[in-house]
N, C-alpha and C positions, 0 to 999 in steps of 0.2 A: 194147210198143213206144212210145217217146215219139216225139209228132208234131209236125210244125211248129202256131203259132197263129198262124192268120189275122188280119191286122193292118186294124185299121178303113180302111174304103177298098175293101175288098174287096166287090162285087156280093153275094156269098153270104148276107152281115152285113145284107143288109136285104129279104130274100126269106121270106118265109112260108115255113117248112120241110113237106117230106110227111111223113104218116103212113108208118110201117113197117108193112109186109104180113108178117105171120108167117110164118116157112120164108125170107124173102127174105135175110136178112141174120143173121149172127151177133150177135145182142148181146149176148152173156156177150164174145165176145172184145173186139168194139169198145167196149164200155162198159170193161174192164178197160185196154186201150190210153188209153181217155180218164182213168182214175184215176192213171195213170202218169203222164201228160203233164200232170194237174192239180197232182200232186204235185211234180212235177219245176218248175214256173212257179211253188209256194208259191202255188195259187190253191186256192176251197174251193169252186169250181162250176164246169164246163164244161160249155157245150151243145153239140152235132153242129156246129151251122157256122161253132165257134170253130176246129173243125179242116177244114174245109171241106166239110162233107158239111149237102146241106140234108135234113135230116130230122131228124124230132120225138123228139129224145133226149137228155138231159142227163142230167148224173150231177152229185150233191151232197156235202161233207164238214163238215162244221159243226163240227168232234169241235174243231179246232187254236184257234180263236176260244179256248174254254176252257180250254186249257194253260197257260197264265200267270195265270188267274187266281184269286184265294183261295175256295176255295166257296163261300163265302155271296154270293160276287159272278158264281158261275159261271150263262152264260144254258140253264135247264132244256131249253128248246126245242131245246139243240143235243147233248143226252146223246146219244151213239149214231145222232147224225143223219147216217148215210153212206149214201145211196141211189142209186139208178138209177132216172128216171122215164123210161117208152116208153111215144109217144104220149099223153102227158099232155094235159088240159082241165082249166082253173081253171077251177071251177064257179060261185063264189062269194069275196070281196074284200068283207071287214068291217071297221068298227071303226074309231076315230080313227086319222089319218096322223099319221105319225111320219117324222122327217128320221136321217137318220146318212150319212155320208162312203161313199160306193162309186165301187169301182173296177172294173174293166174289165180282160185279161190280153191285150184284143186294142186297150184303149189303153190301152198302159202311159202309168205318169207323170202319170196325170190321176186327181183324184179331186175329188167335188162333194157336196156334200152333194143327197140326192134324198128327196122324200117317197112314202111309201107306204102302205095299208091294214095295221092291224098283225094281220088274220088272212084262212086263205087255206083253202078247202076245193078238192080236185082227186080229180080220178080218173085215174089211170094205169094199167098195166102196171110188173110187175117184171121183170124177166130171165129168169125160167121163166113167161112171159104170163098171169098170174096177173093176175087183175083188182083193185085197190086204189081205197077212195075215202075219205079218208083231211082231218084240219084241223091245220093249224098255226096257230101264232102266233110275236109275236116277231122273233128273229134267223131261224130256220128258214123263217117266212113271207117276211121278205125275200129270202133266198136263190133260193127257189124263185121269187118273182115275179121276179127279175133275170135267171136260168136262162130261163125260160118267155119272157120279151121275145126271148132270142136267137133263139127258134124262131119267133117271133112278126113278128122283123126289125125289135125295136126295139134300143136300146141305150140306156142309162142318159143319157148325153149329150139325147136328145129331150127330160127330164125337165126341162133346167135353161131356164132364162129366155132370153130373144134376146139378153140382153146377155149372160149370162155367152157364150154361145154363139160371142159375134162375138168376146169376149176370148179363145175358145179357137182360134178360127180358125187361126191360124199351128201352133200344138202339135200340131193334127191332122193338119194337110198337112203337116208332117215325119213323123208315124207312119206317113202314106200311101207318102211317098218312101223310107222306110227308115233317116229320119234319127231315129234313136231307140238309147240302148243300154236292153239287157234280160239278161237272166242266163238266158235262155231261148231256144230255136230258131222264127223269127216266118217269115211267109210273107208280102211282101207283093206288094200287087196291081200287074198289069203297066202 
């Protein structure tokens, strides 16, 4: 089932998400709902309180990054990187920071360049509560650290400087109001 995406502005978007209690909730379904609704937005990450739900679960797909590009230029990091992380903990954040352009699905239309650690050690849960503790690097480390902020109740945007911030002022309180187009089903806040 695809879901609406929570449009920045929303309370949800900056709440520490809960851990999930085993038996509580389906996450084979909800995580498969959230791969729909990722794929349907052309997005390669969705965490839980992009669709409104505060609790600690995102899902990743890295696979599409490298469709377009020639292999010797494809990023290794993203071979077969489609996951589901429950209750994740970044344990660990190494290595020189690195800038690239990221966007946001719950602010469309904005994108910034953000720096970050280029490697990422975590331990999660899979979908059958299987315990993982697992390093990335790369595009795959970015992902998951931008993933992990949703739950966390950051957003990409915290990243950039006061001044880019105060020149984004206006673009935002239009994504709040619902004055934005998108090719996708958004939710926003009352």
């Amino acid at each position: 089932m695809i879901l609406p995406i929570v449009a920045y502005g929303d309370p949800v978007l900056r709440k520490r998400a809960k851990d999930i209690e085993k038996g509580n909730l389906d996450v084979k379904k909800l995580s498969e709902d959230m791969f729909e609704t990722m794929y349907a937005s052309s997005g390669i990450g969705l965490a839980a309180p992009q669709i409104g739900q505060s609790i600690r679960l995102f899902v990743v797909d890295g696979t599409p990054l490298n469709e377009d590009e020639p292999e010797e230029e494809q990023d290794a990091s993203l071979q077969g990187f489609k996951k589901v992380f429950v209750n994740p903990e970044l344990i660990e954040e190494d290595g020189d920071e690195w800038a690239f352009e990221e966007g946001c699905l719950s602010i469309p239309g904005i994108r910034a360049d953000v720096y970050r650690p280029e490697k990422v050690r975590i331990r999660y849960f899979d979908v059958d509560w299987n315990e993982h503790e697992e390093e990335y690097d790369g595009m795959a480390a970015r992902i998951i650290q931008h993933e992990y902020d949703h739950i966390e109740g950051k957003l990409f945007t915290d990243y950039l400087s006061p001044l880019k911030r105060q020149l984004l002022k206006k673009k935002l309180a239009d994504i709040t109001k619902g004055n934005v187009k998108v090719d996708y089903r958004m939710r926003f806040p009352k």
